[in-house]
PDB file of the backbone (N, CA, C, O) and the ligand in Angstrom, with CONECT records:
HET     ZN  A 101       1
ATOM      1  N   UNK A   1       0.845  -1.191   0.000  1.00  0.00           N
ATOM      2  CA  UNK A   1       0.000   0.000   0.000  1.00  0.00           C
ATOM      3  C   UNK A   1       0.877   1.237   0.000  1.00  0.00           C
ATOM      4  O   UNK A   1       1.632   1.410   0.957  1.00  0.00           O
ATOM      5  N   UNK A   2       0.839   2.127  -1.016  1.00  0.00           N
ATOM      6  CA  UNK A   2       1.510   3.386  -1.083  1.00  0.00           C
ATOM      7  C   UNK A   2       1.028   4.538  -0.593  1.00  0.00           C
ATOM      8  O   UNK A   2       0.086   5.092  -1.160  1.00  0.00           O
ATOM      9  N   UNK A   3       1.706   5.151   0.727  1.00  0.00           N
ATOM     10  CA  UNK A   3       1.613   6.287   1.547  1.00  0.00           C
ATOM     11  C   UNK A   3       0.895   7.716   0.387  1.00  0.00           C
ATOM     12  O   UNK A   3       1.367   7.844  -0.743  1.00  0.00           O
ATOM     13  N   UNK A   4       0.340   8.175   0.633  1.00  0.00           N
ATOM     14  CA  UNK A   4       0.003   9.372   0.203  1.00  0.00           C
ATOM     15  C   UNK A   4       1.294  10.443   0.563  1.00  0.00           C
ATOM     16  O   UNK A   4       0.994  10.828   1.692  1.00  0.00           O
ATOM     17  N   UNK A   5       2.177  10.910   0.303  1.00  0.00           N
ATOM     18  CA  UNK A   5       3.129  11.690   0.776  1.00  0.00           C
ATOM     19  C   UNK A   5       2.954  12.600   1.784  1.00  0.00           C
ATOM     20  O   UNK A   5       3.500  12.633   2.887  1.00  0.00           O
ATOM     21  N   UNK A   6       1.744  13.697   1.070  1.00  0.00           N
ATOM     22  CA  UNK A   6       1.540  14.547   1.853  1.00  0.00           C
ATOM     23  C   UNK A   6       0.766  13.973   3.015  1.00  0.00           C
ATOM     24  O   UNK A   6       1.238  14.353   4.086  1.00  0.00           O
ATOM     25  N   UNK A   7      -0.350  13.118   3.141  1.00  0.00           N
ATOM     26  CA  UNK A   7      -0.249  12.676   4.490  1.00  0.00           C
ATOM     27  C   UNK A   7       0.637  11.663   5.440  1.00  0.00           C
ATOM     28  O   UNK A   7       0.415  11.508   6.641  1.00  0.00           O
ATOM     29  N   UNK A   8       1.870  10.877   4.560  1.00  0.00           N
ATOM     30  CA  UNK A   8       2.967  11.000   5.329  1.00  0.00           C
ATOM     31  C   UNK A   8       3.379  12.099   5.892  1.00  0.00           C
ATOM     32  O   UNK A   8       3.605  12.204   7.097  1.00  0.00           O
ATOM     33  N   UNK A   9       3.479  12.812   5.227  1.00  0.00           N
ATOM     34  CA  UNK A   9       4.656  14.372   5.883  1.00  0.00           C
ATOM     35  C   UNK A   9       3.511  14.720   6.947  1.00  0.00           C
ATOM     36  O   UNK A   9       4.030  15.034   8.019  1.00  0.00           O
ATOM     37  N   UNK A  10       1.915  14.766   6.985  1.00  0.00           N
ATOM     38  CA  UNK A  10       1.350  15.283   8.365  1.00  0.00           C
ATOM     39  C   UNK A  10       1.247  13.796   9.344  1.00  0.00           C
ATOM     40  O   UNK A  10       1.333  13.894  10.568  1.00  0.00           O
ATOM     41  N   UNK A  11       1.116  12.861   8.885  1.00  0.00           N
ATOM     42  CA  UNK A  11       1.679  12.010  10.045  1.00  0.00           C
ATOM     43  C   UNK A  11       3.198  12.355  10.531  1.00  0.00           C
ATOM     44  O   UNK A  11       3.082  12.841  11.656  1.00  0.00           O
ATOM     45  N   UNK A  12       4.038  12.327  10.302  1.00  0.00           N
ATOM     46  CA  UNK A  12       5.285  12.713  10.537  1.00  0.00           C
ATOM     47  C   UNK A  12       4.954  13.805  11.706  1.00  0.00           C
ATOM     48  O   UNK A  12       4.890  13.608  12.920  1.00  0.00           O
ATOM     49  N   UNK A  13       4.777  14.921  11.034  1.00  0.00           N
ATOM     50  CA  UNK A  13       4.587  16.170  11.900  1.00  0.00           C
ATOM     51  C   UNK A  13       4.109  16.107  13.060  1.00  0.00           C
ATOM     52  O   UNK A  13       4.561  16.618  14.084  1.00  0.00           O
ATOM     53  N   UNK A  14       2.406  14.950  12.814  1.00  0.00           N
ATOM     54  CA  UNK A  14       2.377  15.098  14.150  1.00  0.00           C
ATOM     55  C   UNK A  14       2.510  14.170  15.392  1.00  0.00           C
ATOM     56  O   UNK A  14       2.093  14.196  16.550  1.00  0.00           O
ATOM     57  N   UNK A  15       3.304  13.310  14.611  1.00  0.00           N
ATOM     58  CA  UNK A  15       3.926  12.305  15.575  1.00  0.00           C
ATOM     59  C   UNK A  15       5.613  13.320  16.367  1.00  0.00           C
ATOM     60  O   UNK A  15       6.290  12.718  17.200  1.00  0.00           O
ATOM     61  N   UNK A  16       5.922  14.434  16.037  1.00  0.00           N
ATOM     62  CA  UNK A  16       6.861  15.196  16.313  1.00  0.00           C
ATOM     63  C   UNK A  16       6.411  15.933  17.154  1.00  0.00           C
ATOM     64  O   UNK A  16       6.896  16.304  18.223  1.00  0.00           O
ATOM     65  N   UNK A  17       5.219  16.216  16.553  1.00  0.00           N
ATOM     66  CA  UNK A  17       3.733  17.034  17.920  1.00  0.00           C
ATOM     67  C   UNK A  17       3.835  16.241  19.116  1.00  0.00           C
ATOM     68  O   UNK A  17       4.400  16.576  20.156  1.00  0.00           O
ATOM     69  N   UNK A  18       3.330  15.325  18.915  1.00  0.00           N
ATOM     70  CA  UNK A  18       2.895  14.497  20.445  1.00  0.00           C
ATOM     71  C   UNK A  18       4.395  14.101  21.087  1.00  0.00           C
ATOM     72  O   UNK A  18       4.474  14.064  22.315  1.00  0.00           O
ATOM     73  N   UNK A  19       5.754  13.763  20.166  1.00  0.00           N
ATOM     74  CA  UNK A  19       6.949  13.808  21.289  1.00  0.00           C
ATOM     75  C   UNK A  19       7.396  14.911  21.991  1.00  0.00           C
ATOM     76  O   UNK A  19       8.162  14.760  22.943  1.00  0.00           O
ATOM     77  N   UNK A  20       6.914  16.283  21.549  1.00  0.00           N
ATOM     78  CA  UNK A  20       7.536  17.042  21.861  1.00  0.00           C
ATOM     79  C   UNK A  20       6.439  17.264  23.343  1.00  0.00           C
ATOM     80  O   UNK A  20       6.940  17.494  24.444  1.00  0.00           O
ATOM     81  N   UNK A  21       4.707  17.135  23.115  1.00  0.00           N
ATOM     82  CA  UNK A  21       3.924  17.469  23.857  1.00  0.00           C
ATOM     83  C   UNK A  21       4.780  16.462  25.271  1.00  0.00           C
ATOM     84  O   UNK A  21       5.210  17.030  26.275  1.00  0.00           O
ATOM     85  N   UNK A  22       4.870  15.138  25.085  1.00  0.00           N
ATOM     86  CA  UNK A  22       5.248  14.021  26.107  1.00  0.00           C
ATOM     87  C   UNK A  22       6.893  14.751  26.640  1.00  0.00           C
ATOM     88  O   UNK A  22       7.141  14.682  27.844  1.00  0.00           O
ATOM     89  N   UNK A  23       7.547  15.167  26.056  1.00  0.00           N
ATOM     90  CA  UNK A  23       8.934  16.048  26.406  1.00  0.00           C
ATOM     91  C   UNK A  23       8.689  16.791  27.856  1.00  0.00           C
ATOM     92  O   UNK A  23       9.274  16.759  28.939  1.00  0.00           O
ATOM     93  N   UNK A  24       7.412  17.545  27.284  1.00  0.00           N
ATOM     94  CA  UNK A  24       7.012  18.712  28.109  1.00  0.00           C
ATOM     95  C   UNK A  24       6.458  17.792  29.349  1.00  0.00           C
ATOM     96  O   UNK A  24       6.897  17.434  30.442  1.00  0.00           O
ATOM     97  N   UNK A  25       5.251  17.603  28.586  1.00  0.00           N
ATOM     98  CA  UNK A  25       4.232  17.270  29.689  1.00  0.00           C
ATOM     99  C   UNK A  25       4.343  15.661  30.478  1.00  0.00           C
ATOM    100  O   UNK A  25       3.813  14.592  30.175  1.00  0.00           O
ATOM    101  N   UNK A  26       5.151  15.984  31.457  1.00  0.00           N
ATOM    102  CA  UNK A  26       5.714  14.739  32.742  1.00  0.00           C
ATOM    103  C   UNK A  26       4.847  14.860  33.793  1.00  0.00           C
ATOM    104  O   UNK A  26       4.135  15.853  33.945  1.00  0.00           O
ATOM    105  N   UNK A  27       4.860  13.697  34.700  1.00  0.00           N
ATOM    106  CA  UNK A  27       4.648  13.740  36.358  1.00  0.00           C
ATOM    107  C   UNK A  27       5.718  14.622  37.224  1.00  0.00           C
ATOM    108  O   UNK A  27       6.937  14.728  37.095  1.00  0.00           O
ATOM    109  N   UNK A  28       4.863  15.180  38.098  1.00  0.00           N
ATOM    110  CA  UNK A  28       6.095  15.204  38.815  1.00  0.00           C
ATOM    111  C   UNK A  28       5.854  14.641  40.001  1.00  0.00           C
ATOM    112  O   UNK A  28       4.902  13.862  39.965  1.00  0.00           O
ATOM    113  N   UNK A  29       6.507  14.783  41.302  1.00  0.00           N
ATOM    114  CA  UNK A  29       6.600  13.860  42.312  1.00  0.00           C
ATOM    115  C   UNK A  29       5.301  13.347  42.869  1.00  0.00           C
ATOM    116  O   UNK A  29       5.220  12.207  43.326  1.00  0.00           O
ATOM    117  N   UNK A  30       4.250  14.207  42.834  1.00  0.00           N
ATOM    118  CA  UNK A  30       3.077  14.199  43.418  1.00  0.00           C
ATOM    119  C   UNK A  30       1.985  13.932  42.838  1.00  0.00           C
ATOM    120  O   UNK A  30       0.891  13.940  43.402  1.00  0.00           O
ATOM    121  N   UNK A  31       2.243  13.590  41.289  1.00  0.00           N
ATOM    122  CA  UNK A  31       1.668  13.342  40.233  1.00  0.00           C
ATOM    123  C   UNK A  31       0.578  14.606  39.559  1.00  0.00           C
ATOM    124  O   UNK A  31      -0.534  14.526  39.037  1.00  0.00           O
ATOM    125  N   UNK A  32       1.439  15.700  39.837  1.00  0.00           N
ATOM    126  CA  UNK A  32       0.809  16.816  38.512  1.00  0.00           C
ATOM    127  C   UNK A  32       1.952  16.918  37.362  1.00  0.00           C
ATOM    128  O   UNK A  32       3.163  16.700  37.395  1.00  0.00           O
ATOM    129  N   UNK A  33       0.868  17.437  36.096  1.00  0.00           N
ATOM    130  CA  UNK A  33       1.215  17.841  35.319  1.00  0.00           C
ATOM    131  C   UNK A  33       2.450  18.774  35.249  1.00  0.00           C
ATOM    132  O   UNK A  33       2.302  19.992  35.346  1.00  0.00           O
ATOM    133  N   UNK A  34       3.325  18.366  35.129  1.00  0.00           N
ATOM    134  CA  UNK A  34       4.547  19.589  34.916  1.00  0.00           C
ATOM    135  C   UNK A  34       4.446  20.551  34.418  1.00  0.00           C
ATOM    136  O   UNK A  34       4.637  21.688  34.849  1.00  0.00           O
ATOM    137  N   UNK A  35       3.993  20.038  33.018  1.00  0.00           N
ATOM    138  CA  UNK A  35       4.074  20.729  31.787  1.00  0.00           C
ATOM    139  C   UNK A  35       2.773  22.020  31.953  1.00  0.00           C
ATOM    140  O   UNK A  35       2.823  23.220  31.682  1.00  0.00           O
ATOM    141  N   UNK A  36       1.965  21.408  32.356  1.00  0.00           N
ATOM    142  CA  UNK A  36       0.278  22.205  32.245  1.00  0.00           C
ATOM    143  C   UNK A  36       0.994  23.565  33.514  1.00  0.00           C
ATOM    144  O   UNK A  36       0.661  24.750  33.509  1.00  0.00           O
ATOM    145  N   UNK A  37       1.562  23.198  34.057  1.00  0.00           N
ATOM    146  CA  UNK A  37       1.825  24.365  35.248  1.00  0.00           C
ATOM    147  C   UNK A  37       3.041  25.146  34.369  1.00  0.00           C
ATOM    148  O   UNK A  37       3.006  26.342  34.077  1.00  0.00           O
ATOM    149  N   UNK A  38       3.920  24.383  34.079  1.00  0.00           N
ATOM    150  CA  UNK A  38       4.945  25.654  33.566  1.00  0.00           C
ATOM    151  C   UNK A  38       4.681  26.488  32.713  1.00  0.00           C
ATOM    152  O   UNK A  38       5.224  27.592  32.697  1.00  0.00           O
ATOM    153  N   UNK A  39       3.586  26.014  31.646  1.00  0.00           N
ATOM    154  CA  UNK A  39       2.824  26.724  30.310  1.00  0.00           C
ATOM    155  C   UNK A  39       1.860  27.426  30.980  1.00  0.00           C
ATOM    156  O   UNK A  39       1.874  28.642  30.790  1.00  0.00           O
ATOM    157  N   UNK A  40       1.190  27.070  31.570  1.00  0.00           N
ATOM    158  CA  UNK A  40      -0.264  27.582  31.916  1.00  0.00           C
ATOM    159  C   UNK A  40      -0.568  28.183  33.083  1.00  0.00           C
ATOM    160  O   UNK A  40      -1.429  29.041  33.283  1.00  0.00           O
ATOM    161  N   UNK A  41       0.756  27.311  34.424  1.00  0.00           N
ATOM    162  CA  UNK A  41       0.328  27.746  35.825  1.00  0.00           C
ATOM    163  C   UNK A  41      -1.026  26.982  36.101  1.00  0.00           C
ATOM    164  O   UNK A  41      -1.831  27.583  36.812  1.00  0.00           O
ATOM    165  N   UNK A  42      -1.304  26.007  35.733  1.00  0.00           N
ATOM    166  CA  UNK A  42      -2.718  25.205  35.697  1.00  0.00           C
ATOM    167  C   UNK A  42      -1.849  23.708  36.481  1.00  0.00           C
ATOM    168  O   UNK A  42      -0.794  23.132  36.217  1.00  0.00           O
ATOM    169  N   UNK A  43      -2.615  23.561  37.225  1.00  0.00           N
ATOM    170  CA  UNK A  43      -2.451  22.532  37.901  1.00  0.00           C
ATOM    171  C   UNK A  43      -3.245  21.191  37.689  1.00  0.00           C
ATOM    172  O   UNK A  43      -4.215  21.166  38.447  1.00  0.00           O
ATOM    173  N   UNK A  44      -3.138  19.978  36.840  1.00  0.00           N
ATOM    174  CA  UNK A  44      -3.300  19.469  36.197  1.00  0.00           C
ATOM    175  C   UNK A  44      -2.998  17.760  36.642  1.00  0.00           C
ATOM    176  O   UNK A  44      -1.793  17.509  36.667  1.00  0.00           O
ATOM    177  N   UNK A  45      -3.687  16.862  36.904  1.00  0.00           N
ATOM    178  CA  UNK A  45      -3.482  15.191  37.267  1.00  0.00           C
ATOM    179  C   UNK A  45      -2.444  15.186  35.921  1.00  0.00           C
ATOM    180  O   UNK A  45      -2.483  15.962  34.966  1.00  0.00           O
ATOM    181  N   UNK A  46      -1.719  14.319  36.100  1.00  0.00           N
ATOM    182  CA  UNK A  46      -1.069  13.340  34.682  1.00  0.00           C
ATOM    183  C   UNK A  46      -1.791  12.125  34.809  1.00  0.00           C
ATOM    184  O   UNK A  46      -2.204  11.727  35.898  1.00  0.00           O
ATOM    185  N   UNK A  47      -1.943  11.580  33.845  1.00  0.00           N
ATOM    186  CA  UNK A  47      -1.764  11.882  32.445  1.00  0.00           C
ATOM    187  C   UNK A  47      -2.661  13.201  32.039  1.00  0.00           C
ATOM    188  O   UNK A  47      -3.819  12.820  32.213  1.00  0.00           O
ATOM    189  N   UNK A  48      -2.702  14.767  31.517  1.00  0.00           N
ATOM    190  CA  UNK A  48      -3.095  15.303  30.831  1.00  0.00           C
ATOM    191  C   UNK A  48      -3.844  15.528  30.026  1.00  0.00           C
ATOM    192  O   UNK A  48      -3.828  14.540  29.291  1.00  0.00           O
ATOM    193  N   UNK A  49      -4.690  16.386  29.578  1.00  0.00           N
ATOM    194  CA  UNK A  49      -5.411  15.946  28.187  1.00  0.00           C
ATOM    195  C   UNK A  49      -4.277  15.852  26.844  1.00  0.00           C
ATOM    196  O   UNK A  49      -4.196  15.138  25.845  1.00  0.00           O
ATOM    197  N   UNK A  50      -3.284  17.243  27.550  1.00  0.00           N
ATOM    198  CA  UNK A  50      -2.523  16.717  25.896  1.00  0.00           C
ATOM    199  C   UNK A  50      -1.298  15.675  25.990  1.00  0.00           C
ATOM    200  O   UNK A  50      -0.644  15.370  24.992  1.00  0.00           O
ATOM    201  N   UNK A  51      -1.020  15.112  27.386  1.00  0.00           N
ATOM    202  CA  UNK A  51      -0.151  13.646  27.174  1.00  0.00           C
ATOM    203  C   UNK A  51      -1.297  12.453  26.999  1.00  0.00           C
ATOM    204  O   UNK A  51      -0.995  11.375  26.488  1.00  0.00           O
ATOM    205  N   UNK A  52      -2.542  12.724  27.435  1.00  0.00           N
ATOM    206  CA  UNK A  52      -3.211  11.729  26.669  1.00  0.00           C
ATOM    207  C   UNK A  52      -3.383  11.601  25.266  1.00  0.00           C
ATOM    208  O   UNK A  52      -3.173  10.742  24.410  1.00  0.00           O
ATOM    209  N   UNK A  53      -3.775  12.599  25.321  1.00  0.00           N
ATOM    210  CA  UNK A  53      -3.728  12.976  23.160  1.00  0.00           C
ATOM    211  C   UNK A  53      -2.489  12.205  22.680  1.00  0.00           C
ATOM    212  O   UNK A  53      -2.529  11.077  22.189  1.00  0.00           O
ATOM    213  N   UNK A  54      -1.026  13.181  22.941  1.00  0.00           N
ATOM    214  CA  UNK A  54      -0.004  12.871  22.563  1.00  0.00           C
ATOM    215  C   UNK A  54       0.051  10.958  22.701  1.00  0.00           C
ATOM    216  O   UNK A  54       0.366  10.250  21.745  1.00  0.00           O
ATOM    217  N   UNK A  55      -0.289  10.463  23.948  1.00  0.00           N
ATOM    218  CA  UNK A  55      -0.108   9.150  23.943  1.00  0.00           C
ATOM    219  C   UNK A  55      -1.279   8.143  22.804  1.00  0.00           C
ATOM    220  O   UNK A  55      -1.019   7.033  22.340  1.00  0.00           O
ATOM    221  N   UNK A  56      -2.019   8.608  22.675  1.00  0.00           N
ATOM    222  CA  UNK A  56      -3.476   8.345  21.488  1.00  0.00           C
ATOM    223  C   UNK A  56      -2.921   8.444  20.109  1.00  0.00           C
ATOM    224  O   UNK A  56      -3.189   7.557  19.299  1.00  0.00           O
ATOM    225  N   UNK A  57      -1.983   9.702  19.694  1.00  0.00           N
ATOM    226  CA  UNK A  57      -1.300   9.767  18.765  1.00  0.00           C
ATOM    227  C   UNK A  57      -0.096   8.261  18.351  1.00  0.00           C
ATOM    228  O   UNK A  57      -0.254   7.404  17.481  1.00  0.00           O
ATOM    229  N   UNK A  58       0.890   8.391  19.207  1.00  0.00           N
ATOM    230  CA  UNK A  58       1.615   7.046  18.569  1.00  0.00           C
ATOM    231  C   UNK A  58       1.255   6.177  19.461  1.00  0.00           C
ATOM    232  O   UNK A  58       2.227   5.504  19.806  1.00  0.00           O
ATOM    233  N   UNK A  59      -0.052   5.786  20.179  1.00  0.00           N
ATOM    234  CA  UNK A  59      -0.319   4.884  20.115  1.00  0.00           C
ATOM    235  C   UNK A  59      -1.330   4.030  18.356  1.00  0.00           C
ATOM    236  O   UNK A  59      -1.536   2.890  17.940  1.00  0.00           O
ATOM    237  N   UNK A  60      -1.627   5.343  17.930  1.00  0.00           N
ATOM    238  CA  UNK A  60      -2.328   5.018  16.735  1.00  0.00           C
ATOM    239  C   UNK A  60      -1.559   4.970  15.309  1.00  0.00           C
ATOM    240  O   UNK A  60      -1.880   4.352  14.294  1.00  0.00           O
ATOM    241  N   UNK A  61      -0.397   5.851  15.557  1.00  0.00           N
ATOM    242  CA  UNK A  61       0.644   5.809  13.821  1.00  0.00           C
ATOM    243  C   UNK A  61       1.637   5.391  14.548  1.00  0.00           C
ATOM    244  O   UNK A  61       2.663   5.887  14.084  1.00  0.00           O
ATOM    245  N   UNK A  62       2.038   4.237  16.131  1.00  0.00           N
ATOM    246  CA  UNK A  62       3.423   3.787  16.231  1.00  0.00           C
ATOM    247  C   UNK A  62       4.803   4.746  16.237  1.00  0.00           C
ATOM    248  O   UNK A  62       5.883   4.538  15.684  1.00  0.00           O
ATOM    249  N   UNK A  63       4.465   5.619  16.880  1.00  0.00           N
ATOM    250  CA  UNK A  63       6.090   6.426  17.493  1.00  0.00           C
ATOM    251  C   UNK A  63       7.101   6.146  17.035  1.00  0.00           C
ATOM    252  O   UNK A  63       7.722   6.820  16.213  1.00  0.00           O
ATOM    253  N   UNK A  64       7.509   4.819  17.626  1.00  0.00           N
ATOM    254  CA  UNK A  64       8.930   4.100  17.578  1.00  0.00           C
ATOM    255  C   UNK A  64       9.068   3.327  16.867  1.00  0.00           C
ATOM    256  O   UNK A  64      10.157   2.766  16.985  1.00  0.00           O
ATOM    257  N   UNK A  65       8.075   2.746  15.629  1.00  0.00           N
ATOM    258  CA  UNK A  65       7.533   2.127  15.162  1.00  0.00           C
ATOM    259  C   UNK A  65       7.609   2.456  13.628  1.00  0.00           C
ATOM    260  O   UNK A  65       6.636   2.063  12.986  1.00  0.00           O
ATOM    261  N   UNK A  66       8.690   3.170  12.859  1.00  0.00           N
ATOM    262  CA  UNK A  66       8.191   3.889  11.943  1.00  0.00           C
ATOM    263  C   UNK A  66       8.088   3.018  10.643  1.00  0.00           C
ATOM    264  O   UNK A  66       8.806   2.035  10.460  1.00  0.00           O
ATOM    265  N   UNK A  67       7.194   3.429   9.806  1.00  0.00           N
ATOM    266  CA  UNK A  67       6.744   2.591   8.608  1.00  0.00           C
ATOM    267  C   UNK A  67       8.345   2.348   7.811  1.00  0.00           C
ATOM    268  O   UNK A  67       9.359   3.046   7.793  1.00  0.00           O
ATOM    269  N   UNK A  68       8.003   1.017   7.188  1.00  0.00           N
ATOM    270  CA  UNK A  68       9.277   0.850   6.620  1.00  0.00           C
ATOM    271  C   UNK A  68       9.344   1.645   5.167  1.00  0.00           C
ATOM    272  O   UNK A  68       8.930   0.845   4.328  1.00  0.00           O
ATOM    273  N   UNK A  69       9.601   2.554   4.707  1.00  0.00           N
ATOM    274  CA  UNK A  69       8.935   3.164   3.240  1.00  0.00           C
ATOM    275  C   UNK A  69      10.946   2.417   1.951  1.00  0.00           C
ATOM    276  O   UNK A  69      11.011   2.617   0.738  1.00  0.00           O
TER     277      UNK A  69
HETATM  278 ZN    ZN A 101       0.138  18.632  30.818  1.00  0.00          ZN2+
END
């Protein structure tokens, strides 16, 4: 089956989206959102809405996983 390019290149992108979101957005000791407080000052449970997203993302196009082209 041959990739559509251009929606390779936005899978790509936003599998770069959601590592960078998971970069940010960690536990920290007490289990808040890191990320949601340093951006927002919002105090936030982890998992997040956007480390859930981000995790929904390569859990669905495989992260680490990349297509063999
Ligand atoms: Zn967060």
């Amino acid at each position: 089956m041959d990739a559509d390019p251009a929606a390779q290149d936005a899978i790509e992108r936003t599998l770069a989206a959601a590592d960078e979101v998971l970069r940010r957005h960690t536990s920290d000791a007490g289990g808040t959102c890191w990320g949601c407080r340093d951006v927002w000052g919002r105090l936030a449970p982890y998992p997040c809405q956007q480390a859930k997203w981000a995790m929904a993302v390569r859990a669905a196009y495989g992260g680490d996983e990349r297509p063999v082209s």
